[in-house]
N, C-alpha and C positions, 0 to 999 in steps of 0.2 A: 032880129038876132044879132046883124052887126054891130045894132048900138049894144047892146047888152054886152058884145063880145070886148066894145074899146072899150067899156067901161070897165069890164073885170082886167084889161089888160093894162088900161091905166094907174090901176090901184098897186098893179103887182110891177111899175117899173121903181128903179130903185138904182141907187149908186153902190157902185163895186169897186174894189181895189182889183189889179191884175194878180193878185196871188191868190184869189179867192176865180177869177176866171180862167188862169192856167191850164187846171185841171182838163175842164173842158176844150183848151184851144187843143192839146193834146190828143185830143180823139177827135176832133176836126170838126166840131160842134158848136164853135163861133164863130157868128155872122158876123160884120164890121158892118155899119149901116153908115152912109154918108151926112153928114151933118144938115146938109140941105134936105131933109127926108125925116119926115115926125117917124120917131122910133115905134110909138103905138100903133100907125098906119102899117107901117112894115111888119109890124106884130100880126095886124087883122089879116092882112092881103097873104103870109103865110102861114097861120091856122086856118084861113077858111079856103087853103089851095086854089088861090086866085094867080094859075101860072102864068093871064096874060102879062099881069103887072109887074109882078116877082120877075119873069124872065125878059120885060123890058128894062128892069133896075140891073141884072145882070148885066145884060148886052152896054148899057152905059155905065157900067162900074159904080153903082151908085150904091150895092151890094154886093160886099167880096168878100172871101175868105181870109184872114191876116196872112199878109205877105212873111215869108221867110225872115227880112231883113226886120218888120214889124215886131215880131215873136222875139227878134233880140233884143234890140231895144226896150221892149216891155218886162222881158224877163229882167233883167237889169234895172227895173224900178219897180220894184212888189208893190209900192205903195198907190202906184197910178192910177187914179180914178175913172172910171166911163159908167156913164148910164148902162143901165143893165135892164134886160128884158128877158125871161125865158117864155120860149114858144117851144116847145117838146118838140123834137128832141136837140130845138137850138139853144144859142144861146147871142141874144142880140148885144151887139155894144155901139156904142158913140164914146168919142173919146170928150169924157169932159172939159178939156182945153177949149174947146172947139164948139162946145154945145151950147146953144144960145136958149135958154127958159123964157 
């Protein structure tokens, strides 16, 4: 089931500008995922509520919430791009500056 799972979660990642994730950072529903961390993997580990993983990427900040000073600077560029993931009822980002393909 996990393959089948990156596979469907592979299909649905996608580039976003920050005015289109806004919305969501708003009701506190984006993740920031660290660029050293495939977005997909982060995707699996929380749809299939795998919390030892999930809450080891916490604990080393390698998954956070956008920081206060983050949300300004982004509101301030609508056009900023990040890989995008949604995993209900998240909504995953990497900041494309940063994201190595």
């Amino acid at each position: 089931m996990s393959q089948d799972l990156k596979q469907e979660l592979s299909e649905m990642l996608a580039p976003a500008d920050w005015a289109w994730i806004s919305p969501h950072a708003n009701r506190g529903a984006v993740v920031v995922v660290d660029p050293q961390l495939d977005l997909v993997d982060v995707g699996v580990a929380i749809a299939t509520d795998n919390t030892a993983v999930v809450n080891h990427w916490i604990a080393e900040a390698l998954i956070t919430k956008p920081s206060p000073f983050q949300l300004e600077i982004w509101d301030q560029t609508a056009k900023k791009q990040f890989q995008s993931l949604i995993v209900q009822p998240f909504v995953l980002v990497q900041d494309s500056a940063t994201h190595e393909d």
